[in-house]
Structures are given as structure tokens and as C-alpha cells.
C-alpha positions in Angstrom: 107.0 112.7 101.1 104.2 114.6 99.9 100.7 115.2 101.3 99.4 113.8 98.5 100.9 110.5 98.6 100.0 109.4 101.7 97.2 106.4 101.6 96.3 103.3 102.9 95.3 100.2 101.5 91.4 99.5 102.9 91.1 95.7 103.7 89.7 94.9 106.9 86.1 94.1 106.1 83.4 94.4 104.4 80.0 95.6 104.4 76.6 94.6 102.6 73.2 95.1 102.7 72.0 92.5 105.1 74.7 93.1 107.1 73.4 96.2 108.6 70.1 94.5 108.9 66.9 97.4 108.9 67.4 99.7 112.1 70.3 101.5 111.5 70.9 102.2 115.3 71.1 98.9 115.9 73.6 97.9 113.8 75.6 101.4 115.0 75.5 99.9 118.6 76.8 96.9 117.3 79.9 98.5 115.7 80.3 101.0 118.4 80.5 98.3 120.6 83.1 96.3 118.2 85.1 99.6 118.3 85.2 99.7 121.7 86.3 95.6 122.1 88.9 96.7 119.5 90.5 99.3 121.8 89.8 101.9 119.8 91.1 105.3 121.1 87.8 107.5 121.9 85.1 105.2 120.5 82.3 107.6 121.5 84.0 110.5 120.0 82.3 111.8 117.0 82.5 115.5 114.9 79.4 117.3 115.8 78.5 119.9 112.7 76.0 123.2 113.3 75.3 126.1 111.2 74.2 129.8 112.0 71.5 131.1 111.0 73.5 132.1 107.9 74.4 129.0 107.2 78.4 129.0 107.8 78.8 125.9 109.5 81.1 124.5 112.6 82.3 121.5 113.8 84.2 120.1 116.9 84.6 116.8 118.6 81.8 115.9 121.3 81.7 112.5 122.8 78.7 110.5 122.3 77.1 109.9 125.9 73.5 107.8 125.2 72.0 105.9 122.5 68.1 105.1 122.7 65.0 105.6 121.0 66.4 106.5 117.6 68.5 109.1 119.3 72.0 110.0 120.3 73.0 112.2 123.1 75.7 114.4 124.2 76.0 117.5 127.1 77.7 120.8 126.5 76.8 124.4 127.6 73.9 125.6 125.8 75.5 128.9 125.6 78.3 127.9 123.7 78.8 128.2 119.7 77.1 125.0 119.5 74.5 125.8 121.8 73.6 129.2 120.3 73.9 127.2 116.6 71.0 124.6 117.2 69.4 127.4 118.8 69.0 128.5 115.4 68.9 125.6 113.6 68.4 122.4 115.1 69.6 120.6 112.2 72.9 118.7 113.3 75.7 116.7 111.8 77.5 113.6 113.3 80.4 111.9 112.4 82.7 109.0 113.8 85.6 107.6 112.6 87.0 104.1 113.8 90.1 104.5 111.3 91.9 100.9 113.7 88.8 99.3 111.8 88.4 101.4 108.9 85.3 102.4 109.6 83.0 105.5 109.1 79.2 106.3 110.3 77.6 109.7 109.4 74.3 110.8 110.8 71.8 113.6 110.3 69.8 114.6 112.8 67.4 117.3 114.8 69.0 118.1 118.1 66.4 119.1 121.0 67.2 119.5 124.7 66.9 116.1 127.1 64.8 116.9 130.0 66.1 118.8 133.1 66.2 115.8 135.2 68.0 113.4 132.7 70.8 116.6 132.4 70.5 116.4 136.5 71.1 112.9 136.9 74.0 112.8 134.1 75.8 115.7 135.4 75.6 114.4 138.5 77.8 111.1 137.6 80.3 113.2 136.2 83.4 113.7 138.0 83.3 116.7 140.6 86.0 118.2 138.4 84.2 118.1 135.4 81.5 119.3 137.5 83.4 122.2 138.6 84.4 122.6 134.8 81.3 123.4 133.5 80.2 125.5 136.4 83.0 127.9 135.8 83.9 128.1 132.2 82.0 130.4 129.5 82.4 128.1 127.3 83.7 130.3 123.8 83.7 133.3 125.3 87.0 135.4 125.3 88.5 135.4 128.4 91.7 137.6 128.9 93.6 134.6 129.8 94.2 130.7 131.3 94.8 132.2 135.0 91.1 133.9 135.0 90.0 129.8 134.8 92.3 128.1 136.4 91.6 130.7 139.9 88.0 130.1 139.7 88.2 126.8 139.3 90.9 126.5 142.4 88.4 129.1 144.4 85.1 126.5 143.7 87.0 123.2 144.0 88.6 123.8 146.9 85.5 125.3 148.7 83.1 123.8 151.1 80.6 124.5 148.2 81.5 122.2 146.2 80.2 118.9 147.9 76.6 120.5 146.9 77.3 121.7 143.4 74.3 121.6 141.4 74.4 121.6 137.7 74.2 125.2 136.1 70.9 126.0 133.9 72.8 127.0 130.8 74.6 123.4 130.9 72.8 120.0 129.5 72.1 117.5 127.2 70.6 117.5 123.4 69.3 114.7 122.2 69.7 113.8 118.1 66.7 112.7 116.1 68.3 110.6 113.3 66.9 111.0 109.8 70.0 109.7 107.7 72.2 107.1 108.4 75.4 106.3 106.7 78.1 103.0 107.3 80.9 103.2 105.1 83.8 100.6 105.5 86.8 100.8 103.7 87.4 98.3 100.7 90.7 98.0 98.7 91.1 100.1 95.8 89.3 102.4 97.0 85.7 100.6 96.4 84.3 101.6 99.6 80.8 100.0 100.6 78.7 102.9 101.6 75.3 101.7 103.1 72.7 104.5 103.4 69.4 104.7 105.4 66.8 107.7 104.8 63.7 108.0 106.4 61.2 108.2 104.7 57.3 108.6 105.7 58.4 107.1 109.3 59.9 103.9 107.9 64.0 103.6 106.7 65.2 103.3 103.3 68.2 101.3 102.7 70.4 102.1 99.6 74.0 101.5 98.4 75.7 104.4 97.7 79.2 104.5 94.9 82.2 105.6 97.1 
């Protein structure tokens, strides 16, 4: 078979105008939350997009890890490729993809660290090995090999230390100020419904877009 004749046939809802009501966060928590009654593998997981400050873009997967006041967080190391990205530009990309529902939502946003203490108290919940993970990896730098991680992750883990680990200063959270929101849900025949919200003077347009 080739690439180009693999498809699926959309038909497992629909989408409307006052479906999605007038807040588009509200109606994203309620399809995240559908997503995640569905069993959908990774529900939180969504392509986070950056650009340098000459403009070549990046993206990777992130998972989504709050949801309030017209924002969205996540936590990485701020002096990662991301983190040195919004550095330069704050404006950010973010995409999921329910594909057991056929569903799609884009956003696009202005990320801006959360404050210390909200980075505290989340890193704090993590896991101690995911603790220990971020303390120890320099995150995208080269490193001459897997071994040079996996010892100094073995040296902190196993150390009396590590029942106080704090959370490192170049490690936190960003928080994303939506200003575009977009729902799309496949239909058969390719006849998507796209519904797109824009803000506009501090209040959300809502438009249908052509798929």
C-alpha cells in the first residue's frame, strides 16, 4: 500500500457553533475530560511549537499539567531548546490530538513563567524519580553518552540526599495565555467542522472555518 492511500472515514461526531458555547476553555475542559473517559492514550499530551529568534520553529510533545484562568501549563527545564525559544519569543503553539474521537484542538498563546512557589509545590508531587530526572539531566545538551546519566542519576537516587531534593532553579512551569482557539472534529468526506475563537479587544470571536 502506498502512503498516499492510507485514510479514514471521519464519522464520530459533530461539531457546531453552540456546541462549543462562548469560552473556549471551557468547552476544551469538557472534551479533555471526554478524552480522558474514553481512554484515550495520553489525553494531556499535546505538540508544543517555539521559534528562535530567527524564526525556524520546533516542536515536541509536552504534557498539559493545569488549566485555569485562560491558561494552560506545563514544566520543563528552562534551559532547554524550549526554554531558551520562549526566551526569545514567548509566542507558543499547542496542539492535541484525540485521533480514538477524531478530534483536534489548536491554541496560540504567550507562555510566561508560573511563580516559584507554584513550580515548588508541583515539582514536589512529582515522583522522586522524576525529581531526580530533572535535577540531573541538561536537558538538550550533548552529552558523550547514556552512562554519563544513568551514573548520576544512580549516584543522587541512591544517596541520603535525595529525601531533601529541592527543585533546581533552571526547572519550572510556563503558563500559556490563549489568544486563538481552534476545535476541529472530523466529519465524513472530509467536511471537517473547524470552530475558531480569536480574541479580540478582550472578548472571543467565534467563526466557522472551511476544512
Amino acid at each position: 500500500m502506498k502512503i498516499s492511500d492510507i485514510r479514514l472515514q471521519y464519522e464520530k461526531g459533530s461539531l457546531n457553533e453552540h456546541t462549543v458555547g462562548d469560552e473556549p476553555l471551557v468547552f476544551f475542559e469538557k472534551w479533555l475530560h471526554e478524552s480522558i473517559n474514553a481512554a484515550v492514550q495520553e489525553p494531556t499530551a499535546m505538540v508544543l511549537s517555539t521559534c528562535d529568534s530567527n524564526g525556524c520553529p520546533s516542536s515536541r510533545v509536552v504534557l498539559l499539567k493545569g488549566l485555569a484562568d485562560n491558561k494552560l501549563h506545563f514544566f520543563t527545564n528552562y534551559l532547554s531548546l524550549k526554554g531558551n525559544q520562549i526566551d526569545s519569543n514567548n509566542q507558543v503553539a499547542l496542539l492535541f490530538f484525540w485521533p480514538e474521537l477524531e478530534r483536534q484542538v489548536r491554541f496560540i498563546g504567550i507562555a510566561s513563567k508560573i511563580s516559584e512557589r507554584d513550580s515548588d509545590e508541583y515539582f514536589n508531587s512529582r515522583p522522586i524519580e522524576s525529581r531526580v530526572g530533572a535535577v540531573i539531566s541538561p536537558q538538550s545538551q550533548v552529552i558523550n553518552d547514556r552512562s554519563q546519566l544513568e551514573t548520576a542519576y544512580i549516584r543522587l537516587i541512591e544517596s541520603p540526599e535525595v529525601e531533601t531534593i529541592r527543585r533546581p532553579e533552571h526547572w519550572g512551569g510556563y503558563a500559556v495565555t490563549i489568544i486563538e482557539a481552534e476545535f476541529w472534529q472530523g466529519r465524513p468526506g472530509r467536511l471537517h467542522d473547524r470552530i475558531r475563537f480569536r480574541n479580540e479587544n478582550n472578548a472571543w470571536v467565534k467563526e466557522r472555518l472551511a476544512p
